[in-house]
N, CA, C and O atoms as a Tinker XYZ file with bonds, in Angstrom:
   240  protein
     1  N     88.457000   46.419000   75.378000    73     2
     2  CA    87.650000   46.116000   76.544000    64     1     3
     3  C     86.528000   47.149000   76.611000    63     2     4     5
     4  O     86.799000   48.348000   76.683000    81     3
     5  N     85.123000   46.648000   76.584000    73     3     6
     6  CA    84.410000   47.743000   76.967000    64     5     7
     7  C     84.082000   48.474000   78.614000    63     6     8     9
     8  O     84.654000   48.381000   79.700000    81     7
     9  N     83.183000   49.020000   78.253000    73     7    10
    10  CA    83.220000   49.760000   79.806000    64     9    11
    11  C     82.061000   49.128000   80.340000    63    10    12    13
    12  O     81.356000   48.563000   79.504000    81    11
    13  N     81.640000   49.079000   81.694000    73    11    14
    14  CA    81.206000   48.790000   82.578000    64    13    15
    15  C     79.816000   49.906000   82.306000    63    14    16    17
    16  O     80.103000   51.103000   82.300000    81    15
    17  N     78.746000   49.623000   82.145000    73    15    18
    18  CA    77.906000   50.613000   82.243000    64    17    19
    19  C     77.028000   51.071000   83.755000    63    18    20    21
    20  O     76.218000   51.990000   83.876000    81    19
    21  N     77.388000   50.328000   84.562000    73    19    22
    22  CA    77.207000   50.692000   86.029000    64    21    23
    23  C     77.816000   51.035000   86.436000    63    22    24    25
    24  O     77.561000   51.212000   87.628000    81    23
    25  N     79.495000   51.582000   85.863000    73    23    26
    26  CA    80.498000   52.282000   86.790000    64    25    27
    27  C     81.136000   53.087000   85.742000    63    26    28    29
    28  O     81.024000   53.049000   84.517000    81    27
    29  N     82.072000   54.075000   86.795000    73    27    30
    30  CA    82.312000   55.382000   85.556000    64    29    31
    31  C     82.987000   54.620000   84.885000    63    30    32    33
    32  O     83.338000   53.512000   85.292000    81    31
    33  N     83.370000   55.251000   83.378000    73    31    34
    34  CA    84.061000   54.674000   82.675000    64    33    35
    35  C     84.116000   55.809000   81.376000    63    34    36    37
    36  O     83.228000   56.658000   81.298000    81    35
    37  N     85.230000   55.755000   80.365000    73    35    38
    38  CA    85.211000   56.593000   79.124000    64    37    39
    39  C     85.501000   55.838000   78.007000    63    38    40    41
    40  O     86.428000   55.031000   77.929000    81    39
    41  N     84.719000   56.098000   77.163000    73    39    42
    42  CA    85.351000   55.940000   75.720000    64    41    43
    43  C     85.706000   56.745000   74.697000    63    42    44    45
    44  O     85.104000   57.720000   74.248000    81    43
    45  N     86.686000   56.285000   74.378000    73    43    46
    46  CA    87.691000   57.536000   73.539000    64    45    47
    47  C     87.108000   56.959000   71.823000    63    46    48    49
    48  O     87.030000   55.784000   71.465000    81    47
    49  N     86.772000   58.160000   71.019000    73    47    50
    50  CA    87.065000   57.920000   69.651000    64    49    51
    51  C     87.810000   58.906000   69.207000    63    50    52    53
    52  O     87.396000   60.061000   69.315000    81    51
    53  N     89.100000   58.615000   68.601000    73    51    54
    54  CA    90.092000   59.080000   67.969000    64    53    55
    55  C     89.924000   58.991000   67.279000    63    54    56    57
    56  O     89.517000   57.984000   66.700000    81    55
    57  N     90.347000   61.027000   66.522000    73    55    58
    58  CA    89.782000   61.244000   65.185000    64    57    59
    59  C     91.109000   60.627000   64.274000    63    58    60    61
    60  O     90.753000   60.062000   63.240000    81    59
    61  N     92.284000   60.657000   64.475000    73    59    62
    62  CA    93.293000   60.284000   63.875000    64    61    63
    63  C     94.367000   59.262000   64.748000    63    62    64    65
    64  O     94.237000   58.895000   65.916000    81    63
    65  N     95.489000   58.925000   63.772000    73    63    66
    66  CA    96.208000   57.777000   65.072000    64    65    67
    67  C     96.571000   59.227000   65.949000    63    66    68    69
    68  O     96.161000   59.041000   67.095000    81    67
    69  N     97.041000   60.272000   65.857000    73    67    70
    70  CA    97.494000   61.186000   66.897000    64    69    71
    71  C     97.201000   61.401000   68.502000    63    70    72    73
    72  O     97.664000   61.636000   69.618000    81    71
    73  N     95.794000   61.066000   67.513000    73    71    74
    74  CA    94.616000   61.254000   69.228000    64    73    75
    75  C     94.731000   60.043000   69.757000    63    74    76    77
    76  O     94.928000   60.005000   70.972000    81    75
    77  N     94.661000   59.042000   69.175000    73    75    78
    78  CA    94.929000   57.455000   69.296000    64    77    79
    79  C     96.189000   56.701000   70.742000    63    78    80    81
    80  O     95.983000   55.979000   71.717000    81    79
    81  N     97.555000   57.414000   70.112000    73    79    82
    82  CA    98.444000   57.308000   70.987000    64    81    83
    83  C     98.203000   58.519000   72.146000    63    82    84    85
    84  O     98.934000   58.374000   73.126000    81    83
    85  N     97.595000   59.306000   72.181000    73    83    86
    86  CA    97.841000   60.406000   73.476000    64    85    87
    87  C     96.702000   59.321000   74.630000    63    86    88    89
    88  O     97.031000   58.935000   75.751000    81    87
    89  N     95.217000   59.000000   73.857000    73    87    90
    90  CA    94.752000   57.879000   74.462000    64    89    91
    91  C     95.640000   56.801000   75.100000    63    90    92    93
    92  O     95.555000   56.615000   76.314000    81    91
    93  N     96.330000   56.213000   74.487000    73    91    94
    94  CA    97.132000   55.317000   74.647000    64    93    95
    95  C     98.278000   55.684000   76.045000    63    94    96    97
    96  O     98.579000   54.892000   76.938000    81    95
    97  N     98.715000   56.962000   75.905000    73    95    98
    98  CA    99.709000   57.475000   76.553000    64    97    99
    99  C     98.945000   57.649000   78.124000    63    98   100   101
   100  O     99.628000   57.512000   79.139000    81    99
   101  N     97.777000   57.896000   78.186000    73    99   102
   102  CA    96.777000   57.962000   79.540000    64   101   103
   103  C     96.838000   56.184000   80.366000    63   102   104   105
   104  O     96.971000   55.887000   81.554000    81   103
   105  N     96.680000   55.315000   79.156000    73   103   106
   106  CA    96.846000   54.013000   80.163000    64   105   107
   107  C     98.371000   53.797000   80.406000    63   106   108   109
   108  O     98.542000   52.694000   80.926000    81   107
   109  N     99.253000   54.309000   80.257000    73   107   110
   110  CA   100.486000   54.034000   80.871000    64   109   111
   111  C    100.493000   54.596000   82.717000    63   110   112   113
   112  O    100.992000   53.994000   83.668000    81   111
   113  N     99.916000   55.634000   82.718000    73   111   114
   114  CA    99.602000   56.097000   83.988000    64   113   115
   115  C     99.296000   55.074000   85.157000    63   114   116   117
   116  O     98.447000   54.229000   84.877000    81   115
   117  N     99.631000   55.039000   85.920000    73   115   118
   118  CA    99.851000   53.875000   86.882000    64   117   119
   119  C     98.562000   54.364000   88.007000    63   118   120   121
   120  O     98.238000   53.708000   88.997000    81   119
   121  N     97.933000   55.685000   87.571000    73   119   122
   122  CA    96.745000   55.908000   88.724000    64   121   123
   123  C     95.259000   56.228000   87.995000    63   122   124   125
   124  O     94.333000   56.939000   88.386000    81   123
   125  N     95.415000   55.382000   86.732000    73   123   126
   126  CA    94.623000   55.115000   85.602000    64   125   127
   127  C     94.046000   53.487000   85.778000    63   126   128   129
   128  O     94.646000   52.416000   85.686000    81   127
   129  N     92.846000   53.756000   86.024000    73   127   130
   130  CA    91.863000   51.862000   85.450000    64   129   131
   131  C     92.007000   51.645000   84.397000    63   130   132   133
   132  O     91.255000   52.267000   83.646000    81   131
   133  N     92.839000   50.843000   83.855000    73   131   134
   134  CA    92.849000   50.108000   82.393000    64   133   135
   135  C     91.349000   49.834000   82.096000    63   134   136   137
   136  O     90.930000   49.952000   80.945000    81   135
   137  N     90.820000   49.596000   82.761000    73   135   138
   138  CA    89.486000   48.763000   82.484000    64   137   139
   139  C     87.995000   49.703000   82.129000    63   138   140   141
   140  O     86.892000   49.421000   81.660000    81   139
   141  N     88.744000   51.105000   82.703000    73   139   142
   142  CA    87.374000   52.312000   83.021000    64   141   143
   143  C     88.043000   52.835000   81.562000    63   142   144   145
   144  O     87.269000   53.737000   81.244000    81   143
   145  N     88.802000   52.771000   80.780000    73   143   146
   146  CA    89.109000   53.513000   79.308000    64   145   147
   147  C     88.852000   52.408000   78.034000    63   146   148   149
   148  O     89.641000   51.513000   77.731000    81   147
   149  N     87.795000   52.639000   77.490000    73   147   150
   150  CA    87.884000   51.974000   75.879000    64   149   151
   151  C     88.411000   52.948000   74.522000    63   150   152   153
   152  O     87.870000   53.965000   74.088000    81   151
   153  N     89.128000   52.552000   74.238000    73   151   154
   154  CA    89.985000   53.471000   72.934000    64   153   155
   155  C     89.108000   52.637000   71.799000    63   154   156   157
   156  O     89.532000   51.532000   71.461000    81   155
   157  N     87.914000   53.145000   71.217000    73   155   158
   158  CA    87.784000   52.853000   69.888000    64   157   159
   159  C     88.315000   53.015000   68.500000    63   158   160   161
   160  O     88.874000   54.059000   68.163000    81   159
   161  N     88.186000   52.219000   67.859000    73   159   162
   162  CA    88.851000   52.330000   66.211000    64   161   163
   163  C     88.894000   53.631000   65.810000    63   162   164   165
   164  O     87.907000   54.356000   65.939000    81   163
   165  N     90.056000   54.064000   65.277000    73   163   166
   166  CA    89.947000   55.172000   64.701000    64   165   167
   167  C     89.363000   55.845000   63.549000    63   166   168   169
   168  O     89.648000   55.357000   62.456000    81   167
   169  N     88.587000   56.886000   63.572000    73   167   170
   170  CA    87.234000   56.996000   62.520000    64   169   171
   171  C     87.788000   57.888000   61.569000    63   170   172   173
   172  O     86.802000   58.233000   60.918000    81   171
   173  N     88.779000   58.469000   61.098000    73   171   174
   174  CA    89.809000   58.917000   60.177000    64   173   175
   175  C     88.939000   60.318000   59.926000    63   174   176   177
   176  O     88.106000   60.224000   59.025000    81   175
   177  N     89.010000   61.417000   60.506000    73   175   178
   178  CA    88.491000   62.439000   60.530000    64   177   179
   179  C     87.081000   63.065000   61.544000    63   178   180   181
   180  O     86.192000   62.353000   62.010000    81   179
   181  N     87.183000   64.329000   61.674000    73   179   182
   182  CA    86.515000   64.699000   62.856000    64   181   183
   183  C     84.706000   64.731000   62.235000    63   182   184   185
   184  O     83.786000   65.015000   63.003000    81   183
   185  N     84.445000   64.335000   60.519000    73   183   186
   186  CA    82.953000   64.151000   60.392000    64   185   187
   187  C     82.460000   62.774000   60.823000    63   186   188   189
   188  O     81.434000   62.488000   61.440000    81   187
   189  N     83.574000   61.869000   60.284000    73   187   190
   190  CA    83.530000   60.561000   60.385000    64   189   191
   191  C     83.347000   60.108000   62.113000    63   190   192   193
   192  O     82.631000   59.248000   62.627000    81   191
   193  N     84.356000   61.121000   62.742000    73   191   194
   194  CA    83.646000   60.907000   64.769000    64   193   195
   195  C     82.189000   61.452000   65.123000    63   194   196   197
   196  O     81.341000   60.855000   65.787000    81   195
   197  N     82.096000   62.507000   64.634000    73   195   198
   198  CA    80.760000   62.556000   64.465000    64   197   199
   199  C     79.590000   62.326000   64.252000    63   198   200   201
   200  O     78.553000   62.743000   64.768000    81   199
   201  N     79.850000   61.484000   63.285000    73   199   202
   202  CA    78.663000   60.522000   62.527000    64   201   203
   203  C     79.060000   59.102000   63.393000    63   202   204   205
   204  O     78.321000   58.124000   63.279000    81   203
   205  N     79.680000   59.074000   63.839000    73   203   206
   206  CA    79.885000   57.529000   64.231000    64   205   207
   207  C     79.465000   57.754000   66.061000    63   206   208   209
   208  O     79.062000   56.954000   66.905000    81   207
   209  N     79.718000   58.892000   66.104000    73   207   210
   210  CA    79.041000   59.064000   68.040000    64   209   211
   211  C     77.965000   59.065000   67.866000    63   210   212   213
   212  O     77.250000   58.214000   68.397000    81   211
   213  N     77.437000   60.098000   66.999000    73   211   214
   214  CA    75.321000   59.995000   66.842000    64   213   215
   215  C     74.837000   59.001000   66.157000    63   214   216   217
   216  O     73.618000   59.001000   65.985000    81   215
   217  N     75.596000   57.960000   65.620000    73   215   218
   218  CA    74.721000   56.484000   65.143000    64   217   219
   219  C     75.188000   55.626000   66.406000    63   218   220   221
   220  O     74.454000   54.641000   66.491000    81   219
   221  N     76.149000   55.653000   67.418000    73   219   222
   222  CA    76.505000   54.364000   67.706000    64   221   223
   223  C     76.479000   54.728000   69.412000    63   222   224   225
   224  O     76.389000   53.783000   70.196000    81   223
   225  N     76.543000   55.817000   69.811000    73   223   226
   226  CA    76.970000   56.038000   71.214000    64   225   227
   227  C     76.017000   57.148000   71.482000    63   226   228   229
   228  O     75.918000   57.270000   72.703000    81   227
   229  N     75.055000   58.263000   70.666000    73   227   230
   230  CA    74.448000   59.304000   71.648000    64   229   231
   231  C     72.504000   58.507000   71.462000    63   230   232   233
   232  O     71.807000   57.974000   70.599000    81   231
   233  N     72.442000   58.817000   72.534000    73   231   234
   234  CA    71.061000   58.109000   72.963000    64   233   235
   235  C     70.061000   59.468000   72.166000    63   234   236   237
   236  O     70.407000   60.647000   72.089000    81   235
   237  N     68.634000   58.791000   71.588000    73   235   238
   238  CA    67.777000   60.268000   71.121000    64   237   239
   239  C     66.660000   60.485000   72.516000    63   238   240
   240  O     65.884000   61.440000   72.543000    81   239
């Protein structure tokens, strides 16, 4: 689900599944918006999140 860009919202990129499930472990929280968290694909290392936030998510 993506996020709402008129209301808060986060998106998670997980560098490994590790980070993946602790993401995961936040929407079990019952005082958590399912809807305000997007967990993106996991980018299999912390260059690969990097390169994938400054092509796809940081504005120049």
């Amino acid at each position: 689900m993506s996020g709402n860009k008129y209301r808060p919202h986060i998106c998670v990129l997980p560098e490994d599944d590790a980070n993946r499930q602790i993401a995961n472990g936040f929407l079990t929280n019952f005082n958590v918006a399912i809807k305000s968290i997007n967990i993106l694909p996991i980018a299999n290392g912390w260059r690969r999140v990097l390169e994938d936030f400054l092509q796809n998510h940081a504005e120049p």
